[in-house]
C-alpha positions as CSV (number, residue, x, y, z in Angstrom):
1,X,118.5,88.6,142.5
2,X,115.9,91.6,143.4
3,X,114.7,94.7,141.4
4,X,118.1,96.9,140.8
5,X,118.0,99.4,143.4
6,X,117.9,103.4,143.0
7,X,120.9,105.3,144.3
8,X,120.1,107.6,147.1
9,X,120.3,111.2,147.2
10,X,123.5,112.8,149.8
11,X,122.6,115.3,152.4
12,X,124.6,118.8,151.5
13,X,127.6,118.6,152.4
14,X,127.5,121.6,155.2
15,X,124.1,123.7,155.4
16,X,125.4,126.9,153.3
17,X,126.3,124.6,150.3
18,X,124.3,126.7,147.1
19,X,123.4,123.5,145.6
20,X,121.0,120.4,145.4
21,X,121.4,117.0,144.8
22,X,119.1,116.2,141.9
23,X,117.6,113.0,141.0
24,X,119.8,112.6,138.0
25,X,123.2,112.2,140.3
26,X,124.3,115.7,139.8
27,X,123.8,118.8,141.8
28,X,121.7,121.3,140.4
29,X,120.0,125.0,140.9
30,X,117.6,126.9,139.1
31,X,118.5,129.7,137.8
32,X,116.1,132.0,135.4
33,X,113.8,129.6,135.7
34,X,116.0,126.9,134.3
35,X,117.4,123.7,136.2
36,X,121.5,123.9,135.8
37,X,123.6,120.6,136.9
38,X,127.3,121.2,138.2
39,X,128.7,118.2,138.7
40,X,128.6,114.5,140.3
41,X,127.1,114.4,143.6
42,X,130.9,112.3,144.6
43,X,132.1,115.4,143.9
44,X,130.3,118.8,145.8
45,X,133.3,120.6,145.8
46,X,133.9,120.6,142.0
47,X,129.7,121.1,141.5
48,X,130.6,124.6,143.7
49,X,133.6,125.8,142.3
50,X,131.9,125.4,138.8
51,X,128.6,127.2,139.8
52,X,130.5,129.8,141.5
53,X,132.4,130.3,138.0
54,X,129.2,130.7,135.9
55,X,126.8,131.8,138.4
56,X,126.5,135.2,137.4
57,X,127.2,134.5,133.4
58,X,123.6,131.6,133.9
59,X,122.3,134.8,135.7
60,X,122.6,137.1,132.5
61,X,121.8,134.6,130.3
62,X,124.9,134.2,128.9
63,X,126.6,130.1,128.0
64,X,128.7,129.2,130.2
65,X,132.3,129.6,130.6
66,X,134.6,127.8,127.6
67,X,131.0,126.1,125.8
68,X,129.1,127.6,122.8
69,X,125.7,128.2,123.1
70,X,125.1,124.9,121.1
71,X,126.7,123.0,124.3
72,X,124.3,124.5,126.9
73,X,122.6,121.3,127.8
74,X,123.3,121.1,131.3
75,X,125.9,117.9,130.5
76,X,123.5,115.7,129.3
77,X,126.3,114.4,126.9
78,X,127.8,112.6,130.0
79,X,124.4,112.7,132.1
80,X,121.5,111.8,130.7
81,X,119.2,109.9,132.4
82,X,117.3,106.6,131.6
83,X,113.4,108.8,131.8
84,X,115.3,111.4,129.2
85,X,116.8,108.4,126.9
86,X,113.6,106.7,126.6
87,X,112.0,109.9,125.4
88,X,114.4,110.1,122.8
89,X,114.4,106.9,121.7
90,X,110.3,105.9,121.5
91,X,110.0,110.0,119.5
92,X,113.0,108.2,117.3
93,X,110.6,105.1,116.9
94,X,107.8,106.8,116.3
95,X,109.1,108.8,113.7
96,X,110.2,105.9,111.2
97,X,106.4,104.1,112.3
98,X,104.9,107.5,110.7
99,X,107.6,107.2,107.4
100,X,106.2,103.7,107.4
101,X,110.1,102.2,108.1
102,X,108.5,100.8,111.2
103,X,105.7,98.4,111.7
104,X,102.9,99.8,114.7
105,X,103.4,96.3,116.6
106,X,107.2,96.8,117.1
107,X,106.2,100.1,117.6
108,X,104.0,98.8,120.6
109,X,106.5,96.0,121.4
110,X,109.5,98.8,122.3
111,X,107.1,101.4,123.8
112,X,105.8,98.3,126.4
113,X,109.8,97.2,126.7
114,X,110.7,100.9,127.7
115,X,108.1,101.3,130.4
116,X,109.7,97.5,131.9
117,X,112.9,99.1,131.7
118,X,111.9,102.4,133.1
119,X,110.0,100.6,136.4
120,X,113.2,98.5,136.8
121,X,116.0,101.0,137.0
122,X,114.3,103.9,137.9
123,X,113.3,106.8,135.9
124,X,116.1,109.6,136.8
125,X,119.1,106.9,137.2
126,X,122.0,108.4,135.1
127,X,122.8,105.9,131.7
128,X,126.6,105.9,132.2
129,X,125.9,105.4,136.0
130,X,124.9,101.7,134.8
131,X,127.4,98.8,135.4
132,X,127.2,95.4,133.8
133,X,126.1,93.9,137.6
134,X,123.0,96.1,136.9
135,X,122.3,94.6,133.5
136,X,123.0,91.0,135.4
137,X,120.8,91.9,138.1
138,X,118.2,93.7,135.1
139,X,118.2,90.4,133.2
140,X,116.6,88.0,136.2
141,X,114.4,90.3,136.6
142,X,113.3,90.6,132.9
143,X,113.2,86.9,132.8
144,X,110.8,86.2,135.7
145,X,107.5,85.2,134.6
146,X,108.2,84.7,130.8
147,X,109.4,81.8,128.3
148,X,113.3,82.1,126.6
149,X,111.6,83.6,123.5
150,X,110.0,86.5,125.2
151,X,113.1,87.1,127.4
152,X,115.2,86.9,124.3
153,X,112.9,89.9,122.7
154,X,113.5,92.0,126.1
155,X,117.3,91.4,126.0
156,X,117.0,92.3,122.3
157,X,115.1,95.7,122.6
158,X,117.2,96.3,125.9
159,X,120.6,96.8,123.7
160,X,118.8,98.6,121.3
161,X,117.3,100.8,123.6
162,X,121.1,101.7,125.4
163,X,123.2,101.3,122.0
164,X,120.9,104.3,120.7
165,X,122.4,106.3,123.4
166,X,125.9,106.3,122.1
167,X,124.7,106.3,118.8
168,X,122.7,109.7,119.5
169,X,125.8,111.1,121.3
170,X,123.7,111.4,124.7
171,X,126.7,109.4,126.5
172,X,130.8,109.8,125.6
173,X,130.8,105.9,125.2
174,X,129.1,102.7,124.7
175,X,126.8,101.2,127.6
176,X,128.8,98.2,129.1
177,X,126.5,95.4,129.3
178,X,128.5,92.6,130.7
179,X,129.1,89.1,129.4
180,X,126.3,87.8,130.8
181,X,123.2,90.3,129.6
182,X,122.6,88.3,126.2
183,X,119.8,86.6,124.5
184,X,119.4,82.7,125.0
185,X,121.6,80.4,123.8
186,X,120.2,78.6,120.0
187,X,120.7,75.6,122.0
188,X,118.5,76.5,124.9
189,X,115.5,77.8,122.7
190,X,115.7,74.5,120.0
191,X,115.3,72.4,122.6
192,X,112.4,74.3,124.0
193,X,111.1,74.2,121.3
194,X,111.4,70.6,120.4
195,X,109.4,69.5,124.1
196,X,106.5,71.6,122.4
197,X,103.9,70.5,120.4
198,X,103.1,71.5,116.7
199,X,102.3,75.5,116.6
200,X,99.8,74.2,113.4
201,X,96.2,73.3,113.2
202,X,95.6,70.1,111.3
203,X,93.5,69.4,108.7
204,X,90.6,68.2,110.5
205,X,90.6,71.3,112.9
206,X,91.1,73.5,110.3
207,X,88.1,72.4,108.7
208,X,85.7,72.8,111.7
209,X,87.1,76.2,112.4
210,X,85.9,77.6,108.2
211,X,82.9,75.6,109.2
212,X,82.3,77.0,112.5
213,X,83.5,80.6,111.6
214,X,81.3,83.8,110.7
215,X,81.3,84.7,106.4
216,X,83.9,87.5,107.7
217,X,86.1,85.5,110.0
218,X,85.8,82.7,107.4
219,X,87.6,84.9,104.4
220,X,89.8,85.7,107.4
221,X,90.8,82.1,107.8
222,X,91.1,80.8,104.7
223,X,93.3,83.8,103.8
224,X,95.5,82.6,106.7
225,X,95.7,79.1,105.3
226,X,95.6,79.3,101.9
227,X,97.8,82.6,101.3
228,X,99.8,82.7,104.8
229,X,98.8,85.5,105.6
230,X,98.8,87.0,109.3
231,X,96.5,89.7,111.3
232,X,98.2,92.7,110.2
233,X,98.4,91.2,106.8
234,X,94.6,90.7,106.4
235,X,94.1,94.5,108.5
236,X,96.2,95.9,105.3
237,X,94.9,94.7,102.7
238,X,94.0,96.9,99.9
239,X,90.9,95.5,97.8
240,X,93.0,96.3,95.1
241,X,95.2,93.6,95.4
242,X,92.7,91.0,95.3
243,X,92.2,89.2,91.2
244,X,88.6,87.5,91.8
245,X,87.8,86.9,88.5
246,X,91.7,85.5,87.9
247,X,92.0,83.9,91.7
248,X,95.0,85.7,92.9
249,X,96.4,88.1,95.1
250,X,99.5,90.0,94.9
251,X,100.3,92.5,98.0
252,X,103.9,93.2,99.6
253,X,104.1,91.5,102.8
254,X,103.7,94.6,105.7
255,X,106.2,93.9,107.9
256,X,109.4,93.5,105.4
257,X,108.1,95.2,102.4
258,X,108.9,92.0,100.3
259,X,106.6,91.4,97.4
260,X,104.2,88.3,97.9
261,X,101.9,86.7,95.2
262,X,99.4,83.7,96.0
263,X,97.2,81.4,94.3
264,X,93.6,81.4,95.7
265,X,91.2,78.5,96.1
266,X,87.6,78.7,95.2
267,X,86.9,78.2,98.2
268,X,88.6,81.4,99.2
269,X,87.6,83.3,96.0
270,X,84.1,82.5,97.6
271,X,84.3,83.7,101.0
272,X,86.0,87.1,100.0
273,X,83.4,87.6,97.7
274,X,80.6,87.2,100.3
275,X,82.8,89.5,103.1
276,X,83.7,92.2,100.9
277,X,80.0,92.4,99.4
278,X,79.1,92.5,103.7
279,X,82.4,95.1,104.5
280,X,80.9,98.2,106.4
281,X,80.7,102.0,105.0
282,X,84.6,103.1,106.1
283,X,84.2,105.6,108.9
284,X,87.6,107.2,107.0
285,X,88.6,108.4,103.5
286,X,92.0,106.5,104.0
287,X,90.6,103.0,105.1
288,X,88.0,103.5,101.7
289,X,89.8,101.1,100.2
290,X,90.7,98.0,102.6
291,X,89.1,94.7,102.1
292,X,88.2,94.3,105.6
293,X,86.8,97.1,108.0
294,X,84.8,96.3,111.7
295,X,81.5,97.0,112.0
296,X,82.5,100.7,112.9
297,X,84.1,101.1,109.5
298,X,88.4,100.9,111.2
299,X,90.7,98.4,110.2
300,X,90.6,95.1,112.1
301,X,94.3,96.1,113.6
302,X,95.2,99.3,115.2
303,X,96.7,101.7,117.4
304,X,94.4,101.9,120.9
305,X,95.7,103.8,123.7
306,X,99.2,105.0,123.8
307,X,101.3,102.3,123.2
308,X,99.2,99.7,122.4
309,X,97.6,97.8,119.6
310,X,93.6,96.6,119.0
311,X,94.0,93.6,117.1
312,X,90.4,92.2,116.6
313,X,91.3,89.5,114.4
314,X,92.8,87.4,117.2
315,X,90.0,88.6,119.7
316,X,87.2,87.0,117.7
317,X,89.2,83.7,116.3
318,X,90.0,83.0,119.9
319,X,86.6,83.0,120.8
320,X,85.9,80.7,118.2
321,X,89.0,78.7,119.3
322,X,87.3,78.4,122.5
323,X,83.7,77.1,121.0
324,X,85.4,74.9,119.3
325,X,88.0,73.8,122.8
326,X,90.2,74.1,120.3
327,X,92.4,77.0,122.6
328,X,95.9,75.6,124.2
329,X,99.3,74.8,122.6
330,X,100.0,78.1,122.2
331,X,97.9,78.2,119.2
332,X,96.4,81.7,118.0
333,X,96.0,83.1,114.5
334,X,99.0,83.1,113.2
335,X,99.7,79.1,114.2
336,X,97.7,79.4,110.4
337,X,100.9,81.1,108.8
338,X,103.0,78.1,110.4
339,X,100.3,75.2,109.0
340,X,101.2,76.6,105.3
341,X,104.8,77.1,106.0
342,X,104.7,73.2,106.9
343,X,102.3,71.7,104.7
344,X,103.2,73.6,101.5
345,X,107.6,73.1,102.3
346,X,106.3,69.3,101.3
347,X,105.8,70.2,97.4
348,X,109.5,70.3,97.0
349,X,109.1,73.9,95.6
350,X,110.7,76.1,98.9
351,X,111.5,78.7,96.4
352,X,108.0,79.2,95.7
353,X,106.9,78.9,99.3
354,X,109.2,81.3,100.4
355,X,107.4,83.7,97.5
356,X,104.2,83.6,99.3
357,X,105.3,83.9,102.8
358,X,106.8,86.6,102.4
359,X,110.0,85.8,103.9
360,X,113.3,88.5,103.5
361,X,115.9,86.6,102.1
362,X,119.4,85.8,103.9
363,X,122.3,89.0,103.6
364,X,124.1,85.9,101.4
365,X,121.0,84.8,99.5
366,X,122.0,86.0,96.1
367,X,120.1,84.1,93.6
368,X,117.4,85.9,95.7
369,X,118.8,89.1,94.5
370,X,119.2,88.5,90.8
371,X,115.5,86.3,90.7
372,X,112.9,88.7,89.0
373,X,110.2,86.5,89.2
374,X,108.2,83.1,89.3
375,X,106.3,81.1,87.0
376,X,102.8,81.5,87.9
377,X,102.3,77.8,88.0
378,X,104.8,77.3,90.7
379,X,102.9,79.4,92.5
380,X,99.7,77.4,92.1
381,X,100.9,74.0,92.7
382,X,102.2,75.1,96.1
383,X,98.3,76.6,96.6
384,X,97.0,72.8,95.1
385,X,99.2,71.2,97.3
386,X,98.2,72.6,100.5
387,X,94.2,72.3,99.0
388,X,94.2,68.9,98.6
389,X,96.4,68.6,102.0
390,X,93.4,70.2,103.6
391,X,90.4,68.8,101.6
392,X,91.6,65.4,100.2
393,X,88.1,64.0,98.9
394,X,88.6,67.3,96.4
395,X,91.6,66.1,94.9
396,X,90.7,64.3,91.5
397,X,91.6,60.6,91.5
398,X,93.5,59.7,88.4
399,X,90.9,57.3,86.0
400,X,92.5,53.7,85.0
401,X,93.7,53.0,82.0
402,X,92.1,51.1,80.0
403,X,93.4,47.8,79.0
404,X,94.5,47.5,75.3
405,X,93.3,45.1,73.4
406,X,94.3,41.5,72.9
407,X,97.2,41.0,70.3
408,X,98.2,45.0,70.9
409,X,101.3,46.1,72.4
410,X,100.9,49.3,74.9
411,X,104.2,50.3,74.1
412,X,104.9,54.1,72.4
């Protein structure tokens, strides 16, 4: 199946006809300097006898016959097109990423979705013009190239993007996808992802990359396994947040608001001491207090051009990656977030790991919603645990007891 094709425009339907056909599947004039739609182009003679009805109230400036002024948007209730939803939708988007409701990658990851979508369909294609063999046709096309994961994002953001048009009363009823434009089956993706090797560095690697790393990229690391915490994560933190002197850190998780605390090592404690006492002059009042800066004083994440994200974190680990040959399996900087997740899930305490990941709880998760907090030392023996899992010679050796004497009993 090909790239969905664009309709194309009719010829007028005898040479005196007064109207257009416009891109959008309407015919159209301009009058006062404004573009007016009458009509589907199936049906010129309805488009005519409803310009010559308003022509000379459009003329005067006056709405149109039987619609308020409030209704005076050339139809774009039942014609809108896929360029003028888009528009909508990404100002909609941007709107809750400036409230902080929405994180700057999804941000990114919708605008890049929209401009797919946009090159596939065609810009001035009418929304309720689209039939669920489009969105069967739209889906191959979305999935050439990419894995079941990333095809299951584009499916994803796709019915967002055309279930906001109903919801913003730009079309009189819901987008038909079809049966077959849905994500991939549970099925399909676990078994993808059981022919593919670990998404975790092991200990030994791990411990040649803190080696290996720069004081800054070192912090950087050992945040990622000690603490779980991801590029955004590390680009956002607040100095703030960090205990030194107590070895902790306690900073909601960015991208679902949810409260994290975590143990820190020495080790850790160490190499944050070292990068912060290195972090640049801030080239902003507002990034004054974050932990990290680049050497042009801007967070180590952040919007570039329109649409896209500057994440420098994963930049310079992969280089490092790289020196080390390290790079493949589909291991990047976060593959650190899914090492802790692993390792730490073995000190029986999920409760506690789930604390310092981060995670949002399930919709029927209640004990999550009536727990106010956890024991502190929870917390640290999930931190121990993954120490000693990554530096075993540091974990202390219980001594032997001593043998009691002859004729004594080593009974309570």
């Amino acid at each position: 199946m090909g790239k969905p094709t664009k309709p194309h425009k009719p010829n007028k339907p005898y040479p005196e006809f007064p109207l257009f056909p416009h891109a959008t599947g309407r015919w159209a004039k301009k009058i006062r300097g404004k573009m007016e739609y009458f009509g589907r182009w199936g049906d010129p003679d309805g488009a005519v006898a409803e310009y010559l009805a308003n022509r000379d109230r459009l003329q005067a400036g006056l709405p149109r016959i039987g619609k308020t002024p409030a209704d005076t948007r050339t139809d774009t209730s039942s014609g809108v097109t896929v360029r003028e939803l888009v528009n909508q939708f990404l100002n909609s988007k941007k709107r809750l990423m400036t409230n902080g409701e929405l994180s700057r990658r999804m941000h990114h990851d919708y605008y890049s979705n929209c401009e797919m979508i946009l090159d596939l369909l065609g810009r001035d294609v009418l929304v309720d013009s689209l039939a669920p063999e489009t969105f069967d046709t739209l889906r191959d096309s979305l999935a050439k190239g990419v894995g079941l994961v990333t095809l299951g994002n584009r499916v994803r953001m796709t019915r967002v993007l055309f279930k906001f048009a109903y919801d913003a009363d730009l079309v009189d009823k819901p987008v038909k996808f079809g049966p077959g434009f849905k994500t991939p089956a549970k099925k399909a993706l676990r078994a993808l992802r059981q022919s593919r090797p670990a998404r975790m560095f092991e200990a030994d690697e791990l411990r040649r990359l803190i080696d290996a790393a720069d004081p800054i990229l070192r912090a950087m690391i050992l945040l990622g396994a000690n603490c779980a915490f991801g590029q955004t994560d590390i680009s956002t933190l607040p100095q703030s947040a960090i205990d030194l002197d107590g070895g902790w850190i306690t900073f909601p998780r960015p991208k679902t608001a949810i409260m994290r605390r975590a143990k820190l090592w020495p080790e850790t404690v160490e190499a944050l001491r070292i990068a912060i006492a290195k972090r640049p002059k801030h080239k902003r009042e507002e990034f004054a207090g974050l932990a990290f800066l680049t050497r042009c004083g801007v967070p180590w994440v952040r919007s570039g051009s329109v649409g896209s994200i500057i994440d420098g974190i994963a930049q310079q680990f992969r280089k490092l990656l790289v020196e080390l040959s390290l790079n493949g399996n589909r291991r990047a900087f976060y593959a650190l977030r899914h090492g802790f997740e692993t390792i730490a899930g073995d000190s029986r305490d999920q409760i506690a790991v789930d604390y310092v990941m981060g995670h949002a709880p399930a919709s029927d998760d209640m004990a999550s919603e009536y727990r106010e907090r956890i024991e502190d030392d929870r917390l640290a023996a999930v931190a121990k645990h993954v120490r000693f899992w990554l530096w075993p010679d540091k974990k202390p050796t219980r001594k032997p007891r001593k043998p009691a004497p002859d004729g004594e009993s080593t009974a309570a």
